[in-house]
N, C-alpha and C positions, 0 to 999 in steps of 0.2 A: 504494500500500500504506500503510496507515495503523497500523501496528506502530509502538510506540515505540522502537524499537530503530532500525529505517529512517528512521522520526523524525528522531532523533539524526546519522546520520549524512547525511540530505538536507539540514539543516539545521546540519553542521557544514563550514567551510570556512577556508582562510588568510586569517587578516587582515595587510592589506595598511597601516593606520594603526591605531593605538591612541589613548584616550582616557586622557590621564597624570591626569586627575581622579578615575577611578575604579578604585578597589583589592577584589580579592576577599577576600571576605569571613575571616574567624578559622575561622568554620566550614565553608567549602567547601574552604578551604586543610586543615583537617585531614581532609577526608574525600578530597581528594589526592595526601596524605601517605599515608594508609592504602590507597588502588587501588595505590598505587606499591609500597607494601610486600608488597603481597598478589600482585602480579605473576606470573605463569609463568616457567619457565627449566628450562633442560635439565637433567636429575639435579636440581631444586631447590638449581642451585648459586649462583643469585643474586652473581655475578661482577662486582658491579656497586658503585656510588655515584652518586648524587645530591644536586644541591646546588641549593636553591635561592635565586637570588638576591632579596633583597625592598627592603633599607636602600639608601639612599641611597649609601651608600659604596663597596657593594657592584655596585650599579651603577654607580659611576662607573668601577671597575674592569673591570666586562665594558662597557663604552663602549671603554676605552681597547686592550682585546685585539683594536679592530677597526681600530688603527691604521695595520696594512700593508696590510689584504685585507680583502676581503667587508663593503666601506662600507654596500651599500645595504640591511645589514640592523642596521646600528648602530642605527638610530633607535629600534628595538625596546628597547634597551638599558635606556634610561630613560624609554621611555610606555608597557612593556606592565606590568602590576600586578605581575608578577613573573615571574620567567626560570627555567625549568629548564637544569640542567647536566646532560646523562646521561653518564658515565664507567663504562669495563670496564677491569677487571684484566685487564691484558696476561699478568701472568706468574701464571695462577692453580694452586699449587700443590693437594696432596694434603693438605696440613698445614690446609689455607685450607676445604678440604672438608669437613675432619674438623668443622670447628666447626656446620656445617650439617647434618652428622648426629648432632649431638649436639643438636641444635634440633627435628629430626625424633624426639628419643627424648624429650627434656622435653615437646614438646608431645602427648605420649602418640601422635601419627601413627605412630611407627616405634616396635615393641618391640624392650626393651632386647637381647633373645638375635638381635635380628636384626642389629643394628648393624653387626658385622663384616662381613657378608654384604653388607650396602648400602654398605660403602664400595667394593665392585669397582666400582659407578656408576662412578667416577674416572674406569676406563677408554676411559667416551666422551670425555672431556678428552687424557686420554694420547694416544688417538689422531688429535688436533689439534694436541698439542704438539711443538714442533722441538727439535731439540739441546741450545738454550741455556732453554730451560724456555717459550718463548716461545706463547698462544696464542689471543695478542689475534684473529684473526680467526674464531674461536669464543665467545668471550666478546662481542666485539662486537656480534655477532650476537643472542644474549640484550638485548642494550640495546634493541635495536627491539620484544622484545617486550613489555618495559615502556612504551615509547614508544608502540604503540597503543591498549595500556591504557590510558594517560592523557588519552589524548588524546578517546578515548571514553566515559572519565569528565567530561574538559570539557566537552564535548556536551551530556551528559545534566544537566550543571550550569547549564547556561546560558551559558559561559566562551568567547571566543573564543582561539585558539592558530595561531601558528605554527611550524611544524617548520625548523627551519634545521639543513643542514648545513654552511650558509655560514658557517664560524667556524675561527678559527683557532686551530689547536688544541695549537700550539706555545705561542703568549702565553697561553692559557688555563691552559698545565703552570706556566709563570711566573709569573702574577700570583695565580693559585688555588692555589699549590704545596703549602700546607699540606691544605689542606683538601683537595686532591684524592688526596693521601697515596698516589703511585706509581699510581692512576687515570689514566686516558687519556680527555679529554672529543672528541669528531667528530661530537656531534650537539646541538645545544640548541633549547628548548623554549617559545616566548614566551609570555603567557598575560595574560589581562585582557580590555578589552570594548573595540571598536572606535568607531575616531570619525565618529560621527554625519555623513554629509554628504561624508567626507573621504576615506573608504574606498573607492576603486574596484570592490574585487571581493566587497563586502557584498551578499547579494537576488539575486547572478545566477544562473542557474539551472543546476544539474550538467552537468558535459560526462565523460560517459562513455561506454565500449563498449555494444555489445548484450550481453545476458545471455549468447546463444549463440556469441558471440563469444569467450569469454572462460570459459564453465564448459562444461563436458561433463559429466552423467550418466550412470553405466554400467548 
C-alpha cells in the first residue's frame, strides 16, 4: 500500500542508537509542540504535562534518574536530540476541569449558555475517581493518546523515536519536581535520528500479525 499514512508508519520504528551530532530542527520541534497540544483526550480534559528535555543540563538530569533501574535505556538520555517527558494528573479534580471549559467557550467551540451543561462531562472522571480524589489510572490512560500522536507526527517528520516505559519514575518526581508540578511521569519519549551503521534495528523489515488476525469487520 502506498498511502502516506502507511508510509509513515512502515517506515516508523524504535531506535535502538542515536546520532548525538544531530539535533531536530526549531521548526519541527515546534510543529511537535503543536501535535502534542492538539492531542485527543477524554471530555477534552487534557490531564496531562509534558516536558521536554533538550539543554545539556537537563539531560544530565534525566541521565542521572537512571541511576537504580532501567540502565539500558540511559544512553538515550544524552544522544537522542531530545527526550519527551509524558506526565498525568493523578488527582485531577473538577476545579482542574472547569479551566478546560472555559477554553472550550473562549475558543468559540463550546457556547457560552452551554457551559454549565458541559461541565457534567466530569462525570466520566468521577466515575474513575477513589475516595481520596485519586484517578491517575484514567488520566494515564489519556497520556498514551498523546503518545501516539506524536509519535506519528515523528514519522511523518522524518524523526526517529523511542517509546520507553523503562524509567523510573520515582527519581523523575525528584529530580523534575518542579516542573513536573504534582504530575506523575511512566512513560518517556526519545527523539532524534539514528546512528548510521550502529543501529541494529534500522531497515528491518515489520514483524507483525495478519490483518485477519487481528481486525474483524462486521
Amino acid at each position: 500500500m502506498t498511502h502516506p499514512i502507511i508510509q509513515d508508519l512502515t517506515n516508523r520504528y524504535t531506535v535502538k542508537k542515536y546520532d548525538a551530532s544531530k539535533r531536530i530542527s526549531a521548526d519541527d520541534l515546534a510543529v511537535i509542540q503543536e501535535a502534542l497540544r492538539l492531542s485527543a483526550s477524554s471530555i477534552n480534559s487534557q490531564p496531562w504535562k509534558f516536558i521536554i528535555i533538550e539543554s545539556d543540563a537537563a539531560k544530565q538530569r534525566l541521565h542521572d534518574s537512571f541511576a537504580n533501574k532501567y540502565q539500558f535505556n540511559q544512553p538515550h538520555a544524552k544522544t537522542a536530540s531530545h527526550t519527551l517527558l509524558l506526565a498525568y494528573d493523578p488527582y485531577f479534580t473538577k476545579e482542574k476541569f472547569s479551566k478546560r471549559v472555559d477554553a472550550e467557550v473562549s475558543s468559540g467551540h463550546l457556547r457560552a449558555e452551554m457551559r454549565d451543561a458541559f461541565m457534567g462531562a466530569y462525570a466520566f472522571a468521577e466515575a474513575n475517581t477513589d475516595a481520596t480524589g485519586y484517578n491517575g489510572e484514567w488520566t494515564k490512560a489519556q497520556v498514551y493518546l498523546a503518545l501516539g500522536n506524536v509519535m506519528h507526527t515523528l514519522a511523518r517528520l522524518g524523526i526517529g523515536s523511542t517509546a520507553m516505559e523503562g524509567v523510573d519514575s520515582e527519581m523523575l518526581t525528584e529530580l523534575f519536581k518542579e516542573e513536573l508540578d504534582g504530575h506523575v511521569c511512566e512513560v518517556a519519549l526519545a527523539m532524534g535520528y539514528h546512528q548510521v551503521g550502529e543501529d541494529y534495528n534500522h531497515g528491518l523489515p515489520k514483524a507483525r500479525l495478519a490483518m485477519d488476525d487481528i481486525i474483524t469487520v462486521l
